[in-house]
KELO-929609 format. One record per residue (C-alpha): residue in three letters; x, y, z. Coordinates in pm, whole numbers, plus 32768, in hexadecimal, padded with zeros to 4 digits. Example, Ala and Ser with C-alpha at 12.3 -4.5 7.8 and 13.67 -1.06 7.14 Angstrom:
BEGIN
Ala84CE7E3E830C Ser85577F9682CA 
END
This chain:
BEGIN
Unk7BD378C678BC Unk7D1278377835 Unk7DEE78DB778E Unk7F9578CD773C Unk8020794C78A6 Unk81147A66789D Unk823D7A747923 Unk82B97BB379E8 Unk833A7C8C790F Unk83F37DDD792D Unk82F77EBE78E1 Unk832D7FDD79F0 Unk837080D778F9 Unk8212808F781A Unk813F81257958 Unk81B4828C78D8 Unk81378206777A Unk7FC381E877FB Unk7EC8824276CA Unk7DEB838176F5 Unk7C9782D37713 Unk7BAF82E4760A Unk7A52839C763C Unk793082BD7646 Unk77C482A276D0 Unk778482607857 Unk783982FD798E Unk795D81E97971 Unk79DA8272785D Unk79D283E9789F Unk7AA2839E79C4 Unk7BC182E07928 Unk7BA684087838 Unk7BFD84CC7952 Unk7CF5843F79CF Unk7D9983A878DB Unk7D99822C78F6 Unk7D9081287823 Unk7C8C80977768 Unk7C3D7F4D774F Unk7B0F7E507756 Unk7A3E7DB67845 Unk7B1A7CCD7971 Unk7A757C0D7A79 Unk7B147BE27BD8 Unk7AE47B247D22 Unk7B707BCE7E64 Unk7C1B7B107F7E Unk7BDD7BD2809D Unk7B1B7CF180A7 Unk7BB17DE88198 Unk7C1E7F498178 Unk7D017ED0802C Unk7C0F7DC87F86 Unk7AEC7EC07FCA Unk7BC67FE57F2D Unk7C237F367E04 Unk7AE37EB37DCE Unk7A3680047DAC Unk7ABC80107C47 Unk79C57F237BCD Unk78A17FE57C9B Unk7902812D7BC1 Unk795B807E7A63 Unk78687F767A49 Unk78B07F7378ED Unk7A007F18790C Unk7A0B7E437A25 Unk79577D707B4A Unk79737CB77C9B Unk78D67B817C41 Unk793E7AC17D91 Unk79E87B247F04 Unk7A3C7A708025 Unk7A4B7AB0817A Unk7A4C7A5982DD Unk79A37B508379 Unk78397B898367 Unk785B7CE08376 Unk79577D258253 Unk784B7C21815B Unk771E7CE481D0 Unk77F07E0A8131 Unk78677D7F8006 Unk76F07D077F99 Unk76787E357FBD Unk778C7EDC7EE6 Unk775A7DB57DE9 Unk76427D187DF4 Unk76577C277CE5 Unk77897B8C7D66 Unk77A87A387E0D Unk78097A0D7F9D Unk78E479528050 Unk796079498187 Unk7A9A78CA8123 Unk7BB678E17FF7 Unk7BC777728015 Unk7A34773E7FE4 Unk7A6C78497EA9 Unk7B79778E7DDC Unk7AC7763D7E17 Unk798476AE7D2E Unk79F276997BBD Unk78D877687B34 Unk795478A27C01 Unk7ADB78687B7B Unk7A8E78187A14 Unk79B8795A7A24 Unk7AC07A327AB9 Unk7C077AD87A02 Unk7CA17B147B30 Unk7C9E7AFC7CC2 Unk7D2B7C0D7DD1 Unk7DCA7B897EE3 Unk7D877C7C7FF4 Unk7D8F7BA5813D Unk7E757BE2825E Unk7FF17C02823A Unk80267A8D82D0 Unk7F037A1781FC Unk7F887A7380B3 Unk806079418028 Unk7F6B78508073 Unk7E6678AE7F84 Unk7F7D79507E67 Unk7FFE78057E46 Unk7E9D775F7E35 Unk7E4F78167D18 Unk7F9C78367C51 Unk7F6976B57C28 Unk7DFE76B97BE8 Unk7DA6763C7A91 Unk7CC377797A6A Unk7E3978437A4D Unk7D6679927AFD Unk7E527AA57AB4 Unk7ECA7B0E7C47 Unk7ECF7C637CF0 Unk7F597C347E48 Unk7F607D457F2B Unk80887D738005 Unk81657CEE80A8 Unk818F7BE07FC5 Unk819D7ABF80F6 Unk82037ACF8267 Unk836E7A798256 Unk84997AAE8164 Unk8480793B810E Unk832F791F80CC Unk834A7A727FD9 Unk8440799C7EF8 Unk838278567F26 Unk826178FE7EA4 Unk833679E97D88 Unk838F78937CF7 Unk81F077F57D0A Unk81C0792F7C3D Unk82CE79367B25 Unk81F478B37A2D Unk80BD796D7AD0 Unk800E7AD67A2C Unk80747B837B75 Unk809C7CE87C3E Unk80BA7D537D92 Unk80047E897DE9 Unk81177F777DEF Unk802A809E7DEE Unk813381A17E04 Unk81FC81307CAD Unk809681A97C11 Unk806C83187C95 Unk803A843E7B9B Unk817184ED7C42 Unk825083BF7C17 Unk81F4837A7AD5 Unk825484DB7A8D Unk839284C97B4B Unk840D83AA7A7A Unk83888474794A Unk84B3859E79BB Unk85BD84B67A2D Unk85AC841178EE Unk8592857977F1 Unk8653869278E9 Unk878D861778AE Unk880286057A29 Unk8924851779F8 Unk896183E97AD0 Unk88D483BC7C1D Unk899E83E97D4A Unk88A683A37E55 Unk876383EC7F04 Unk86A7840D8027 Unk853383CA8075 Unk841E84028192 Unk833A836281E4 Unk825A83FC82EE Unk817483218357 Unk808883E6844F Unk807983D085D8 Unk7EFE838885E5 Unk7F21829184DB Unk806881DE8564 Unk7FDC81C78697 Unk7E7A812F860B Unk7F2B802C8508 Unk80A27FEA85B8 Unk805D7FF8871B Unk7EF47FAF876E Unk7E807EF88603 Unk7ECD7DCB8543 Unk7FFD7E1884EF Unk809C7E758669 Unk81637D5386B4 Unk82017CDD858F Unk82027B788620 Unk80967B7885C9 Unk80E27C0A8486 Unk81F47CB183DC Unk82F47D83843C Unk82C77EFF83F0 Unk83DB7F4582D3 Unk82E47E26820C Unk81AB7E5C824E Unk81E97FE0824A Unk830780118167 Unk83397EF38072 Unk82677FC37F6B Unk837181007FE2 Unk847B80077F58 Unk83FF7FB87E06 Unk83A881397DE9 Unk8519818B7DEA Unk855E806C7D22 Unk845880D77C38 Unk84E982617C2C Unk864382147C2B Unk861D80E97B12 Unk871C800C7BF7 Unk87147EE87CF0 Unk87947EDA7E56 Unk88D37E137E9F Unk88F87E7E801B Unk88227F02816C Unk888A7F52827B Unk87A5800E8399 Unk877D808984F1 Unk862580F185C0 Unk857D809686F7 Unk843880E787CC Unk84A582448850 Unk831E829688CA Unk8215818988C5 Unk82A080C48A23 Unk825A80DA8B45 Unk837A818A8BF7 Unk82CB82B88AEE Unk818282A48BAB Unk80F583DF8C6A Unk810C83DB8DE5 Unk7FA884778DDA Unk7F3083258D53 Unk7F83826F8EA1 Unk7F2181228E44 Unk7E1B81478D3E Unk7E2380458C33 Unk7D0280868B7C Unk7CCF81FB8AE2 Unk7B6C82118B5D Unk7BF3820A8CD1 Unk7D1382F58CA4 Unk7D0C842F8D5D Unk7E1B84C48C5C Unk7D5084728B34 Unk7CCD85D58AEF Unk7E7186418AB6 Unk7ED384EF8A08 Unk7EF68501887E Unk7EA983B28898 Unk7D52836E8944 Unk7C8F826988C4 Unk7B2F83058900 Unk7B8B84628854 Unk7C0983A4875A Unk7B1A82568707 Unk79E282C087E0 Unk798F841687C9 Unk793F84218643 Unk78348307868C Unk77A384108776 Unk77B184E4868A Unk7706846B85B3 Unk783B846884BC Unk7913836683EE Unk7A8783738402 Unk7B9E82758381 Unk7BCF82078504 Unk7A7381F48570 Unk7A2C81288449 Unk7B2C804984DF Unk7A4D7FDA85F6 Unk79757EE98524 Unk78577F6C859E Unk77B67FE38477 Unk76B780F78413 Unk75EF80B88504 Unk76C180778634 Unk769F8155874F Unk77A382248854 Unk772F80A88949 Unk77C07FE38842 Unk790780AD87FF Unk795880B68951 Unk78FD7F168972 Unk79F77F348864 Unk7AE87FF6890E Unk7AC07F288A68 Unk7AD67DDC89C2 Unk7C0C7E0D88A1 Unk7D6D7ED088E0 Unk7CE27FD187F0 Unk7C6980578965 Unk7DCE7FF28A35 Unk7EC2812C8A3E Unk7FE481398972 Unk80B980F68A5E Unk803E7FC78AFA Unk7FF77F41898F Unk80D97DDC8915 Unk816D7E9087F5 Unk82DE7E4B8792 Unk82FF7F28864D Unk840880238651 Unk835C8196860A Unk84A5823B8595 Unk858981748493 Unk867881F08388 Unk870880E88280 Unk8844812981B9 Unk87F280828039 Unk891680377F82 Unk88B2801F7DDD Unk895C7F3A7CE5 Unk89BE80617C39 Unk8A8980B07D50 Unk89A282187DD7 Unk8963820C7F43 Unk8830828A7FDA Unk873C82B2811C Unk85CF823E817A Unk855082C182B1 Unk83F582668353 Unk8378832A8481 Unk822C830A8540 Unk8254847A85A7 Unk81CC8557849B Unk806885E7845F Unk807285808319 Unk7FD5843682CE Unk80D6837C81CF Unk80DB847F80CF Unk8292843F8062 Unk8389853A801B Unk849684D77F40 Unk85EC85767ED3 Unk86ED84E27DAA Unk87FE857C7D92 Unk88B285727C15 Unk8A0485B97B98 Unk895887347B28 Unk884787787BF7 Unk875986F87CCE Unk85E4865E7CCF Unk84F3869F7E2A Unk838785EF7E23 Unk82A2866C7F2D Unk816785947F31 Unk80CC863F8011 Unk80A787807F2E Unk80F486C37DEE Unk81ED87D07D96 Unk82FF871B7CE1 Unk8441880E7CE8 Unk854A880A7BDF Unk86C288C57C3D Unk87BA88D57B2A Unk890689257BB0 Unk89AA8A6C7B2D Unk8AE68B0C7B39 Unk8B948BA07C0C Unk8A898B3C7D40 Unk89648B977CBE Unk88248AC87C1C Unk87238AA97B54 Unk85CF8A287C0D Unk848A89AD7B3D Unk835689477C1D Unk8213887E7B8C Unk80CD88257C5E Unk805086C07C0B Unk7F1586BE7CD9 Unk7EA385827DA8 Unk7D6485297D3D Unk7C2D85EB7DB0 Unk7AB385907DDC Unk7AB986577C94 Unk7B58853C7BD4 Unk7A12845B7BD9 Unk7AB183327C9C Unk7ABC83147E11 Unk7BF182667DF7 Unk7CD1834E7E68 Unk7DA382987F68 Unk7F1882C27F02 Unk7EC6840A7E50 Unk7DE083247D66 Unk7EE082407D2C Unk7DE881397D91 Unk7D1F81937C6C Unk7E4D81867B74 Unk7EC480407C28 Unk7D6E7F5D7BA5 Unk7D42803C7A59 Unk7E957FA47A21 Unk7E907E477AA8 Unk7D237E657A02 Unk7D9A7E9878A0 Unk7EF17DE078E6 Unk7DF57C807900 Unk7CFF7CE777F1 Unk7E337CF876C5 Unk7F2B7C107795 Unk802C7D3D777E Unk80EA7D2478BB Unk819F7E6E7840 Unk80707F2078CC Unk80E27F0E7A0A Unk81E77FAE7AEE Unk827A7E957B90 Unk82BC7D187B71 Unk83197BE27BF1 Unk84767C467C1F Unk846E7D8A7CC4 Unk837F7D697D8E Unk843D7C1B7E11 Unk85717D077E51 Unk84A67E0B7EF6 Unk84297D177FE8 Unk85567C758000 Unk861D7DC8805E Unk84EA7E17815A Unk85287CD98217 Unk86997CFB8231 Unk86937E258283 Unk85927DDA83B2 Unk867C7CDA842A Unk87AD7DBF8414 Unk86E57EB8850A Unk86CC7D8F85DD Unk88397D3885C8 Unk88D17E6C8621 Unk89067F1C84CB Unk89967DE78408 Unk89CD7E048295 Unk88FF7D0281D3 Unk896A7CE48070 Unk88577C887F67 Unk88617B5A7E83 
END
């Protein structure tokens, strides 16, 4: 394709616009009737890197064929390929993003590409195809790149690109209803806010401590490749930019000064006599669903497969630190931090990320206004409205705005189906070139990045203010 590219545009405010979809003939349609999406034509895609994001994303083609289709993916590993062609068939392989943008058929074919490769592997390939003549419209999934610098090297690549990061959060039911209330209840100003992110002890320790993204020499530090998308969230509620960040945290648990005398010196799980009283064991959680006979998000982890067996999780577990304990583990990321946002308009505000919840990243949110006050749960998707009253009293109205269910007809319900909502945007954003689809551009999502990486090195520097060009 080639078509005029658009510019980033400031089209936040058009997500709460999105079109009730029309009926139609096929499944594809009678779910976007459902939940409300917007229509639009037939899109073709290519996927770089299909891992848990590319794979997610890409399931919107499987269930609206109609309306759009994985016509390429790449990547390295054989196992991740043998996936994707069985999910799409049709589609071209390669083992490689670089093999993918060198075959001109596949590009003039496509509308756009997803970049969905590992945090340090992102600018390479954005910038490849922001100056490809096919101008592919660009869906990068966060971070944007591995360092501050390379997020505004590759912000400028894309100023004349049709771009989005996946800021999944900014296209949630509930906070598309919250920005529906701040914007009709007649609150007043802002004074500040708070939010929560809980991100889940079984889950911290899987991703932060023992996974990819444990040392964030090897990747990115936690506050980006946890939290940017927390940043343009707030951003995207409070309809203001960040001027200043400050923030404090450290690794309070995950060390080994933390680890149980019972242990002794057990560095592998498998070999601990503690592991039966240790929320953390590695076989309880990796191996014993392959024993069961069941499929969870972690023992899907172990790239094992269908058909792997309890031998090859605990090969698995022996050969990779998904077996080590968590205490003898290389991670640096802090599991406690709270950061102190400063708004151009002058509000102040806190963001707080803990590993030590049971709740799996599901955000609570509070904004406080000159006349009452706003509370977002997203774990019950009860979104709480207080009106201030006189002398002391108030006035309290509570909605439910459900995450999506199985019910819904998608199984994209990561993010409380913001996942879904994310490509139906991006989707119809590329087939009518209307950035104002989408819920996030250039510029924000520059900021939020930006903010997340100064506010990472202000952890590291003992609290110091970083101000926010």
């Amino acid at each position: 394709m080639s078509a005029a590219a658009a510019g980033a545009g400031a089209g936040a405010a058009a997500v709460d616009a999105a079109a009730a979809a029309a009926g139609g003939a096929g499944g594809a349609a009678s779910v976007s009737s459902m939940l409300g999406g917007f229509e639009h034509g037939l899109v073709k895609f290519i996927v770089a890197g299909y891992g848990a994001r590319g794979s997610t994303y890409s399931v919107y083609a499987m269930e609206n064929p109609d309306r759009a289709r994985v016509i390429a993916y790449a990547d390295p590993i054989e196992s991740r390929r043998a996936v994707a062609c069985t999910e799409h068939p049709h589609a071209r392989a390669f083992d490689s993003w670089q093999d993918m943008i060198r075959d001109d058929a596949v590009l003039d074919e496509a509308d756009f590409v997803i970049i969905a490769t590992q945090d340090q592997d992102h600018i390479e390939p954005a910038k490849a195809f922001a100056v490809h003549p096919s101008e592919l419209a660009i869906l990068l999934e966060k971070p944007m790149a591995a360092s501050k610098e390379d997020c505004i090297e590759l912000s400028r690549s894309l100023e004349h690109s049709f771009f989005a990061v996946c800021h999944v959060l900014n296209y949630m039911p509930i906070v598309r209803k919250a920005k529906e209330i701040i914007k009709t209840a007649k609150l007043g100003a802002p004074t500040g806010f708070a939010h929560f992110e809980p991100v889940g002890h079984t889950h911290f320790s899987h991703s932060y401590v023992r996974g990819a993204w444990g040392n964030s020499k090897r990747s990115t530090p936690i506050l980006v490749a946890k939290c940017s998308h927390d940043f343009a969230l707030l951003m995207h509620l409070l309809n203001d930019s960040i001027r200043h960040v400050t923030s404090s945290g450290t690794i309070r648990h995950f060390r080994k000064e933390r680890k149980p005398v019972a242990a002794g010196g057990a560095m592998k799980c498998a070999e601990c006599p503690a592991r039966d009283s240790c929320l953390f064991d590695a076989v309880s959680i990796y191996a014993d669903p392959v024993a069961a006979g069941t499929s969870t998000f972690y023992s899907r982890k172990l790239g094992i497969g269908r058909a792997g067996t309890i031998e090859d999780a605990h090969r698995v577990l022996a050969t990779t630190q998904l077996g080590t304990c968590v205490y003898e583990c290389d991670n640096d990321q802090p599991d406690h931090i709270v950061t102190t946002l400063i708004m151009k308009s002058g509000i102040a505000g806190t963001l707080t990320m803990s590993a030590f919840s049971d709740e799996i990243c599901t955000r609570h949110t509070t904004i406080v206004f000159e006349r009452g006050l706003l509370q977002i749960n997203f774990n019950t998707g009860i979104i709480t409205l207080k009106r201030f009253m006189r002398p002391d009293g108030a006035i309290v109205k509570s909605q439910i705005i459900p995450n999506l269910g199985p019910e819904s007809g998608t199984r994209m319900l990561g993010h409380g189906g913001a996942d879904w909502y994310l490509m139906n945007a991006f989707c119809a954003a590329v087939d009518t070139r209307d950035h104002g689809m989408l819920a996030s551009d250039n510029t924000s999502s520059l900021q939020a990045h930006v903010a997340a990486y100064l506010a990472s090195m202000s952890q590291h520097n003992g609290g110091q203010g970083y101000f926010i060009n």
